[in-house]
C-alpha positions as CSV (number, residue, x, y, z in Angstrom):
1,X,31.0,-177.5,-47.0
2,X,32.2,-174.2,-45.9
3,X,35.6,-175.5,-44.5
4,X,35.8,-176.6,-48.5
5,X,35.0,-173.3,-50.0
6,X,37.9,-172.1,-47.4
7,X,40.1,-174.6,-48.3
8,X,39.2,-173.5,-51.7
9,X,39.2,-169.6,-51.1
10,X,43.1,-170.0,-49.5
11,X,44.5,-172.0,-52.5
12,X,43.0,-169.6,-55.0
13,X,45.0,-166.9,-52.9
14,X,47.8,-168.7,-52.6
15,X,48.0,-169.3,-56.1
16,X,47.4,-165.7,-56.7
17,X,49.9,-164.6,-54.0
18,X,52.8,-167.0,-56.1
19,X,51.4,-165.2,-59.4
20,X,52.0,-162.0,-58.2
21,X,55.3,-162.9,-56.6
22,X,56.5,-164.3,-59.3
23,X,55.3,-161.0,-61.9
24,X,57.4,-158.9,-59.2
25,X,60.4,-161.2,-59.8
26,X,59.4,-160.7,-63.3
27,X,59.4,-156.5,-63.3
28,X,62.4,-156.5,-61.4
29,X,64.7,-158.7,-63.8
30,X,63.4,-156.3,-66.6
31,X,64.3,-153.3,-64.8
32,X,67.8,-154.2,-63.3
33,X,69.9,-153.3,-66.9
34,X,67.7,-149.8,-67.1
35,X,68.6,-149.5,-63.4
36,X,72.0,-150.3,-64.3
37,X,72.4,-147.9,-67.0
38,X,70.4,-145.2,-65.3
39,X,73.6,-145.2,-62.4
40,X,76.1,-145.5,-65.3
41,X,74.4,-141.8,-66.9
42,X,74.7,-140.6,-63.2
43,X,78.2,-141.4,-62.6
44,X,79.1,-140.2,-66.2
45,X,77.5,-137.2,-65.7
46,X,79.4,-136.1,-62.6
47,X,82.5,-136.8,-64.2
48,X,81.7,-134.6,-67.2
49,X,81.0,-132.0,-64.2
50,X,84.3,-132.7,-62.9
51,X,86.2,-132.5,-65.2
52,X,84.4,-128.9,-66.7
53,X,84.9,-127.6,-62.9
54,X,88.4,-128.6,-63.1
55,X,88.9,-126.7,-66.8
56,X,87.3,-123.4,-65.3
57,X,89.5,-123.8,-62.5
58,X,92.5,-123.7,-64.4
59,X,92.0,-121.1,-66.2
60,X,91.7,-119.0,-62.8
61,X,95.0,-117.7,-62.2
62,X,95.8,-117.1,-57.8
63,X,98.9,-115.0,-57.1
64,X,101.4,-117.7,-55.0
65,X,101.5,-114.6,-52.6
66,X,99.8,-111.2,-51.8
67,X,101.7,-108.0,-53.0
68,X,101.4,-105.5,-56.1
69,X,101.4,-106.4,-59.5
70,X,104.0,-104.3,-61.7
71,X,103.9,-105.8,-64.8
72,X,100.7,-107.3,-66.6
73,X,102.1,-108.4,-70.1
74,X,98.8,-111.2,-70.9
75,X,96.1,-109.2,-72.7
76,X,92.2,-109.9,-72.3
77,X,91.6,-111.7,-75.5
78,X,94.9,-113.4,-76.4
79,X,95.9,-116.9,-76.2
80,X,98.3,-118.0,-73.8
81,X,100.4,-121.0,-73.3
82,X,101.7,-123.6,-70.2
83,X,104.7,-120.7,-68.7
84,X,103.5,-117.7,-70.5
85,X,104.3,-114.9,-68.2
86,X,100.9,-113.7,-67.1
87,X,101.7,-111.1,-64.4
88,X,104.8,-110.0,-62.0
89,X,103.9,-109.0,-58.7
90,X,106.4,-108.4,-55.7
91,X,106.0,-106.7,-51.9
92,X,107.5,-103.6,-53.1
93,X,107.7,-102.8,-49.7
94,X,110.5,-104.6,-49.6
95,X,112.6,-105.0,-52.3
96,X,116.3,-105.9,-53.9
97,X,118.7,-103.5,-55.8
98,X,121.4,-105.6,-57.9
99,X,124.5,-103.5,-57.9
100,X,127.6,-104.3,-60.3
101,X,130.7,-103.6,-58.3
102,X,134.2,-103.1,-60.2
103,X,136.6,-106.0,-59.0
104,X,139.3,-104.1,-56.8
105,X,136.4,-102.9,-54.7
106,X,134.9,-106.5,-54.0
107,X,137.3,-107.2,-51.4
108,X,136.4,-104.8,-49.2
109,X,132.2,-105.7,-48.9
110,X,130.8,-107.9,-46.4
111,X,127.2,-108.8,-45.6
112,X,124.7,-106.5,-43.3
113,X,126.9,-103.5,-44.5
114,X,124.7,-100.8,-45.0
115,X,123.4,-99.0,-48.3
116,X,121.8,-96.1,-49.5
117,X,120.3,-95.3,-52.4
118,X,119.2,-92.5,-54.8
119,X,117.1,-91.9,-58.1
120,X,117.3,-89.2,-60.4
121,X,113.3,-89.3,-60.9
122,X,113.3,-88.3,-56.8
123,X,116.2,-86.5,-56.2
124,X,115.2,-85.2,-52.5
125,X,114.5,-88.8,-51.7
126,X,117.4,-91.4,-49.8
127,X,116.3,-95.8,-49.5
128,X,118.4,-97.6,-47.1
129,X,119.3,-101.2,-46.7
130,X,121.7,-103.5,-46.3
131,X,123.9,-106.0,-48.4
132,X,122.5,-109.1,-48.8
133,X,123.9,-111.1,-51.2
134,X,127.8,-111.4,-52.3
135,X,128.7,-112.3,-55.3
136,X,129.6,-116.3,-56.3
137,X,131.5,-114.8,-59.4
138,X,132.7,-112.1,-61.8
139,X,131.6,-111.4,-64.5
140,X,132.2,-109.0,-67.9
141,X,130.2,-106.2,-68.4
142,X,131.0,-103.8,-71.1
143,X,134.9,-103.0,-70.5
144,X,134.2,-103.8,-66.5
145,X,134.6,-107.1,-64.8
146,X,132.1,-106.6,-61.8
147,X,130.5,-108.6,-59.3
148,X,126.5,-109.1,-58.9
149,X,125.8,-107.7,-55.6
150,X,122.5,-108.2,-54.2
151,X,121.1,-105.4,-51.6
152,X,117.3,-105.9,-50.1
153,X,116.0,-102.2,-49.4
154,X,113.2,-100.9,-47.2
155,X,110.8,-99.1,-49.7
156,X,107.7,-98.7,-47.0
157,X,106.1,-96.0,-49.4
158,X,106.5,-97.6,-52.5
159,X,108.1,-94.7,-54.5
160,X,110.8,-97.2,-55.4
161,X,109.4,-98.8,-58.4
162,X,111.0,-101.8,-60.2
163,X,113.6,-102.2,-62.7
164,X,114.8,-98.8,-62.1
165,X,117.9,-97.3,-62.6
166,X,119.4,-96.4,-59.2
167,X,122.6,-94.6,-57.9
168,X,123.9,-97.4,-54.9
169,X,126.4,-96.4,-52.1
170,X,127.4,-99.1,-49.7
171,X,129.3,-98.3,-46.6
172,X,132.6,-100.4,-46.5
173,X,134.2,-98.4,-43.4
174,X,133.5,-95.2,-41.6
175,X,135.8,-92.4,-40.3
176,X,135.4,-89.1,-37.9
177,X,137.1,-86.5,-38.4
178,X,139.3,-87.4,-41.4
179,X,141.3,-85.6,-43.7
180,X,140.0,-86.4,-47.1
181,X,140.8,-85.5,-50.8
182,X,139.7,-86.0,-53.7
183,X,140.7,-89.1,-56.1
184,X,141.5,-87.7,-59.3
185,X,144.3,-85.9,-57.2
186,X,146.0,-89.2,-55.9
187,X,148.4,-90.7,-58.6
188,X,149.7,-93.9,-58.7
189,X,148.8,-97.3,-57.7
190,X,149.4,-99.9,-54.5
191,X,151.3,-98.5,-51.8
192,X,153.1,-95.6,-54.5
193,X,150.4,-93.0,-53.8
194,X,151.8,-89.2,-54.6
195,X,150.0,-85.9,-55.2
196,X,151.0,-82.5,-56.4
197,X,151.3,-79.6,-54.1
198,X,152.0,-76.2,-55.1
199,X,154.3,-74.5,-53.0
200,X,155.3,-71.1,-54.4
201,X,153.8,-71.4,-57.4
202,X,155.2,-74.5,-58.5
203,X,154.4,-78.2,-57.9
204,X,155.9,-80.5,-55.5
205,X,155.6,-84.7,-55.8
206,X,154.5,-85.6,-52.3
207,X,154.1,-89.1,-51.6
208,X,151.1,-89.5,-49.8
209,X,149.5,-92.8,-47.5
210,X,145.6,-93.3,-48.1
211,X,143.3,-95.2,-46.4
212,X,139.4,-95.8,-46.9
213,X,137.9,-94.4,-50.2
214,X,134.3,-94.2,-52.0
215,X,134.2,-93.3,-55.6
216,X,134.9,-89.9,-55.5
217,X,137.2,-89.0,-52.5
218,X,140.2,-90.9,-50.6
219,X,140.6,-90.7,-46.7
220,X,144.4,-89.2,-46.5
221,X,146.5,-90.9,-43.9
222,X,149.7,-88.9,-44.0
223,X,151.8,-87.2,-46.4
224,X,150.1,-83.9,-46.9
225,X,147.5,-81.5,-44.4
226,X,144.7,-79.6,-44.4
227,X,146.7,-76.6,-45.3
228,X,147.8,-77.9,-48.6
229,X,147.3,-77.0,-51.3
230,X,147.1,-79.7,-54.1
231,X,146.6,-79.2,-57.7
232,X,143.9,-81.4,-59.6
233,X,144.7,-82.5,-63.1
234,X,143.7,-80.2,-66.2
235,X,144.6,-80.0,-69.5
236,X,148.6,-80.1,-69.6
237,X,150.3,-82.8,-67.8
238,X,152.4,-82.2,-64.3
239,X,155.9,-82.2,-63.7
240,X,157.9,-81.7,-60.6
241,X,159.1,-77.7,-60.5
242,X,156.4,-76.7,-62.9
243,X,154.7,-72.8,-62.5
244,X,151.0,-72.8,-61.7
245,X,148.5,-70.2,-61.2
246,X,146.4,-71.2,-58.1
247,X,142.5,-70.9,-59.7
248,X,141.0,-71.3,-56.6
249,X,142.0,-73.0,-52.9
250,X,139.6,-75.4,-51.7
């Protein structure tokens, strides 16, 4: 009789054991689409946090480089565009000068020569640098065809700000020692170079060979010395033989 009420006992547990199993498999089936649709709200949630990170990302601007920022033309508060200009910035450490060179005096540059330049807002103050870039063409500008010559400059303080207007000097050639004069004296053109010299009170043509020049003076060759005397134009035109009054010797 007991091994019966066993016998008894175990099926009633078994069956109970198959219920429960079979509730389980029951809870589970239910709960798989809410599972389901719980990950889905997940996943769409990190993409809406995504894609907001990637929005306030954007609108962070990074400099593609370190240096100084010269210009700001954005404005806190306005509305800007896909290649608005936001900001310039530039090592002004070291910077470019574009210099317009007159035609006739292109021929005569080469790169590495040296430069120097001045501004009239620092008078006592000299740059240098070298020639960097020759020009690939001419070009008009105003009643001068010039070439775009680019110079990089060593600007170590800073002083040099951009889009200045500077005074440039680049050094073609230098002499020692040389007898020079200045180039609103030389007439003519080519190998025809004369001056005016006045020898007892009245002017002589004296053809005269010049070599390297800068914008103000020509290197004199031969033809004249430094004990001439030549006359500079004024207001009445020269002729051979004419009288003069020396003003002052130089």
């Amino acid at each position: 009789q007991e091994i019966e009420q066993t016998k008894t006992a175990l099926a009633k547990a078994e069956a109970d054991r198959r219920l429960i199993e079979e509730k389980r498999r029951a809870i589970l089936e239910r709960s798989k689409p809410e599972a389901e649709r719980a990950t889905l709200r997940i996943e769409e949630a990190r993409n809406s946090i995504q894609s907001l990170e990637d929005k306030l990302k954007s609108a962070r601007v990074l400099a593609p480089a370190g240096g100084t920022v010269y210009s700001l033309p954005a404005r806190a508060g306005t509305y800007v565009h896909t290649g608005d200009l936001l900001a310039e910035l530039a090592d002004l450490t070291r910077i470019r000068s574009r210099v317009f060179v007159d035609e006739p005096e292109l021929g005569s540059l080469k790169d590495g020569q040296a430069v120097e330049i001045t501004w009239e807002a620092l008078p006592d103050r000299t740059w240098k640098g070298l020639v960097d870039q020759l020009p690939k063409t001419i070009v008009a500008r105003g009643t001068r065809n010039v070439g775009e010559v680019l110079c990089s400059v060593d600007n170590e303080t800073g002083e040099l700000l951009p889009n200045t207007n500077v005074d440039v000097r680049i050094r073609t050639a230098q002499r020692e020692n040389t007898l020079t004069i200045s180039r609103a004296a030389v007439r003519g053109d080519g190998n025809a170079r004369y001056v005016f010299v006045v020898e007892q009170d009245r002017l002589r043509k004296r053809d005269v060979k010049v070599g390297i020049s800068n914008a103000t003076d020509y290197e004199i060759l031969s033809g004249i010395t430094e004990n001439d005397v030549v006359a500079l134009p004024g207001a009445s035109a020269f002729q051979e033989g004419m009288a003069v009054t020396v003003a002052q010797e130089k």
